[in-house]
N, C-alpha and C positions, 0 to 999 in steps of 0.2 A: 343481260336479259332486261329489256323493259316491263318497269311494272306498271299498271294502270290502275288508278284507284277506282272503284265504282259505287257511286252512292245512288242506290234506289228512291231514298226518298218518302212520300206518300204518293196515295193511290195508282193509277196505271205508268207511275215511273219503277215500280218495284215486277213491273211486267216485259216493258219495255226496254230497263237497262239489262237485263238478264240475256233479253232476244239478242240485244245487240253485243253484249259480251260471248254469245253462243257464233257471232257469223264472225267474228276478230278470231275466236281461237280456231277456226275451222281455215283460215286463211294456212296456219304452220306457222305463223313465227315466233313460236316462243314466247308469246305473249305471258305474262303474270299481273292475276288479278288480285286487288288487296280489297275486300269489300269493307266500307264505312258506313255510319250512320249518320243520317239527320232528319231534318223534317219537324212536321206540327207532330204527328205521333210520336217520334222521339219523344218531344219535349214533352207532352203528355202525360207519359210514364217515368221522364227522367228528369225531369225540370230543364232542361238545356237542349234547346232546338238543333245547333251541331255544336258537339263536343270538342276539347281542344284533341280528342286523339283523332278525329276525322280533320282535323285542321294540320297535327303532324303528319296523317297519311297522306292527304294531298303534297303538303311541301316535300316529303319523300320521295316521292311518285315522280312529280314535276306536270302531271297530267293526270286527270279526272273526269270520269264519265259522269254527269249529273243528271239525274230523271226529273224531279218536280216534287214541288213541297205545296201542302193544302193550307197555305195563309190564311187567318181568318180577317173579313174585312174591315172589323172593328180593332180597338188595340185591345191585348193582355198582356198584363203584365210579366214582364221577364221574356217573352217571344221575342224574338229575333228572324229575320228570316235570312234560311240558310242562305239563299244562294248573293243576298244583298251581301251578306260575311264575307261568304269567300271571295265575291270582288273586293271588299275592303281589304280581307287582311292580307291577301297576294297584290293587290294595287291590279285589280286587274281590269285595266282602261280600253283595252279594244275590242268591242263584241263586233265580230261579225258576222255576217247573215246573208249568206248567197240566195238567189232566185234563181234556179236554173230547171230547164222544161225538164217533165218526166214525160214518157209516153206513152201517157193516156190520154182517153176523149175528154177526160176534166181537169187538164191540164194547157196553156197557153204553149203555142210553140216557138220556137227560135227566140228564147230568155234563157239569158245568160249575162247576170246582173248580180252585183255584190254590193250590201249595204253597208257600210261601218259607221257604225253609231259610238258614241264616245258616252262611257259605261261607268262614270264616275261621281259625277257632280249632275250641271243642270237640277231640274227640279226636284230629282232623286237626289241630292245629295243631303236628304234627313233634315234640311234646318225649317221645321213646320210647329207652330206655338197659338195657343188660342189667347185673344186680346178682349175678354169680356164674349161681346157676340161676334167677334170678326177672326176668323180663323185666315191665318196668313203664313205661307210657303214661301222663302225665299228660294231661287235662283239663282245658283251659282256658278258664272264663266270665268274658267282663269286664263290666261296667256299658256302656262303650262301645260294644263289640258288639254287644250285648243289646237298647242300648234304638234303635242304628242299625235291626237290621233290624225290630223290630217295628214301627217306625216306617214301615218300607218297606210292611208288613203290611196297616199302618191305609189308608194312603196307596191301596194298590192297592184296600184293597176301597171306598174311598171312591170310587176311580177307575171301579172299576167299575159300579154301580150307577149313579152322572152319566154314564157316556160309553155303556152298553151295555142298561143295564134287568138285567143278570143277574139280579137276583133281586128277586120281586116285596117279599117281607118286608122288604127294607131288607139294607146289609152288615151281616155277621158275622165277626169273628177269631176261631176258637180258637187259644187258644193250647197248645202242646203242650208236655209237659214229663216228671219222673218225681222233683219235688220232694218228695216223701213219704221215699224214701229218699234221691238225692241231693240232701239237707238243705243244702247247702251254693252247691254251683255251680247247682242247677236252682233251687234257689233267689234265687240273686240274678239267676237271666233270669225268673221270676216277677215278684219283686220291680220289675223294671225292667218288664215287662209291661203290669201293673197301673199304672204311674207313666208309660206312657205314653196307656193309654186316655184316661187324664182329660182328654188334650187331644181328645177324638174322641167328643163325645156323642153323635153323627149314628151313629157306630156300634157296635153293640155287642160284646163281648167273651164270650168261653165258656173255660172251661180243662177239659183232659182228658187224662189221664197214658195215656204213651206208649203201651201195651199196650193200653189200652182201645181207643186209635183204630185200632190197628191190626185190632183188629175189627172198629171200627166201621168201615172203609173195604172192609171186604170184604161185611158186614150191609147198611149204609144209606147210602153215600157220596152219596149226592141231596140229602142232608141238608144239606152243610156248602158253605162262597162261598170262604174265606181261609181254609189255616192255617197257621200261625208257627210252628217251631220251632227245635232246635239242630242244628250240624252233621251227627252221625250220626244222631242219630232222622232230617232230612229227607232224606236222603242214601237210608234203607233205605222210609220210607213212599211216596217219591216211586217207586218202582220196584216197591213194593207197586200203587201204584196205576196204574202203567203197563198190569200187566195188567189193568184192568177195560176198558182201549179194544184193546185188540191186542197190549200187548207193549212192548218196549223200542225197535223198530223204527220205531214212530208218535209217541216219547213227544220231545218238543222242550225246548228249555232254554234259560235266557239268565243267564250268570254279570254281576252290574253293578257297576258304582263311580260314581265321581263325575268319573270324567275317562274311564275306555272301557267297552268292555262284548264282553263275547265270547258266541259263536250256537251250541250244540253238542246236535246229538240224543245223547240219554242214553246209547244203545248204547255197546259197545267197536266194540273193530277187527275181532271174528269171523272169526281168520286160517282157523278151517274153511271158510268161505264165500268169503276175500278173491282176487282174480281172477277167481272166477266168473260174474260179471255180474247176481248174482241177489239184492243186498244189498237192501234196501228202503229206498229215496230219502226217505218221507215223512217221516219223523222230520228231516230235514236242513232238507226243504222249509219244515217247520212251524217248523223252527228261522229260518230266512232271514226267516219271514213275522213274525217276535216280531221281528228285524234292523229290518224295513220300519217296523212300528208305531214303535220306538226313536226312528226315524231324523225323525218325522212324515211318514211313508207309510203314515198307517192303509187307506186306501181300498184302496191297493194290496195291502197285507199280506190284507186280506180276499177280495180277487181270488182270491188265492193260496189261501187254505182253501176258498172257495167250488170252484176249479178243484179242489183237491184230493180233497174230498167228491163232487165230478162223478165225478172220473175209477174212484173205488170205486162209485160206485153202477151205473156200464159194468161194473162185474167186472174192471177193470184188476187184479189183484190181485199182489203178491209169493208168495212161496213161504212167507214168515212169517203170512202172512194168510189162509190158505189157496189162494191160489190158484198158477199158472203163469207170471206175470207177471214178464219182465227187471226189471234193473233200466233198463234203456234204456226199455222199455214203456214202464213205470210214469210216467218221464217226459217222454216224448213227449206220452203220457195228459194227464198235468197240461199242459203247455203247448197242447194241443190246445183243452182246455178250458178256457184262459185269455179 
């Protein structure tokens, strides 16, 4: 029996992972749920933002549902934020973040695009110290990192095209970067780039400095299958391109390693909205449904999009999406349409 950890979190992730643990068990398979703790509330009341028994649940598991934790934007001390943890303490280097059409009228059609952002290092890799008046973030590229996730890169869009038809022309990587100026560190994820195509004739490779894509993701994203980049460029394009389907609301995620892997739609915790019953489930759902395919539950995880794409085309809608739609609706909707 697979078990699945599922961590709520704060605000509308303690709404949203529940909806979506509801349309996993409604599927039959035997699914088991282990629920954990973490988050700014945890810590709160317990001094420890995620505990080490939510760090042995997930390594138990092997897979974890994650909702959203309410970071405050200043430091305090002893906060940690959960989910920066569980990428470190499972190494968990490949976020990735598909774009693909839903259908609705506020949704972009014929996208069907996947981001992989490399989830480790870059600017996020914590090394930030103040110098008097100059507060200064280093930036961290390693060869190791670099050529781990492109790899990941090559890997999916090989996967794609044999498992799905995506694209009739054959995979594509771009890879994404802003090596012109940083000479240096974008450079050596070029460098390691390029040194990984060679092993991947089958697919081809494109490069395009960071700015430009971010135009071109608003211009012509129908365009592109895979793209590859660093921490923070994948971090801001992948939420650039949330909006071309809905929002941050529909947009799903899966942080991976090589021993767990954790399930979290992009949104935060939305404490304006949190209690209100009116969060929008599918980002969760869509997230559970990336959980299924992980796990080899492709047929089911498609269940789950196909129910999802039903229950919008009834006008189930949330209040993000236009419509009046609970978040209860929303999914009863989906399991309805299971």
């Amino acid at each position: 029996m697979t078990k699945i950890c599922l961590i709520n979190g704060d605000g509308v992730g303690k709404e949203v992972i529940p909806a979506a643990a509801e349309v996993l068990a409604a599927l039959g398979l035997g699914l088991e749920f282990v629920e954990a703790y973490a988050g700014f509330g945890h810590f709160t009341h317990s001094g420890d933002a995620i505990p080490d028994a939510t760090l042995a649940d997930v390594a138990a598991c092997g897979v974890a549902l994650f909702g959203a934790t309410s970071s405050p934007s200043t430091k305090v001390a002893g906060y940690r934020s959960p989910i920066l943890a569980l990428r470190k303490a499972f190494d968990l280097y490949a976020n990735l973040r598909p774009v693909q059409s839903l259908p609705g009228s506020f949704s972009r059609q014929d996208l069907n695009l996947l981001i992989v952002r490399e989830n480790t290092e870059g600017l996020y890799a914590g090394r930030e110290r103040l110098d008097g008046d100059t507060a200064i973030a280093e930036r961290v590229i390693t060869r190791r990192g670099s050529t781990r996730i492109v790899r990941v890169a090559f890997e999916q869009a090989r996967k794609r095209v044999r498992g799905s038809g995506f694209r009739d022309r054959g995979a594509v990587v771009t890879v994404v970067h802003k090596a012109n100026v940083l000479k240096v560190t974008d450079g050596l994820f070029r460098e390691c780039a390029l040194a990984v195509a060679k092993d991947y004739p089958d697919v081809a490779m494109k490069e395009m400095l960071v700015d430009a894509m971010a135009m071109r993701l608003v211009r012509d994203p129908e365009n592109f299958d895979v793209i590859v980049t660093t921490n923070l460029f994948g971090d801001i394009l992948s939420d650039e391109a949330s909006a071309l389907i809905g929002g941050l609301g529909v947009a799903p995620s899966a942080n991976v390693g090589e021993k767990a892997a954790v399930f979290e739609p992009v949104h935060g915790s939305a404490p304006d909205i949190a209690g209100q019953g009116v969060a929008n489930p599918i980002g969760a759902i869509l997230s559970a449904a990336m959980l299924l395919d992980h796990i080899g539950q492709g047929e089911a995880a498609q269940r789950m999009r196909r129910a999802v794409n039903a229950t919008i085309e009834q006008g189930v809608l949330p209040r993000d999406l236009g419509g009046m739609a609970t978040t209860r609706e929303v999914t009863r909707g989906v399991v309805g349409n299971l």
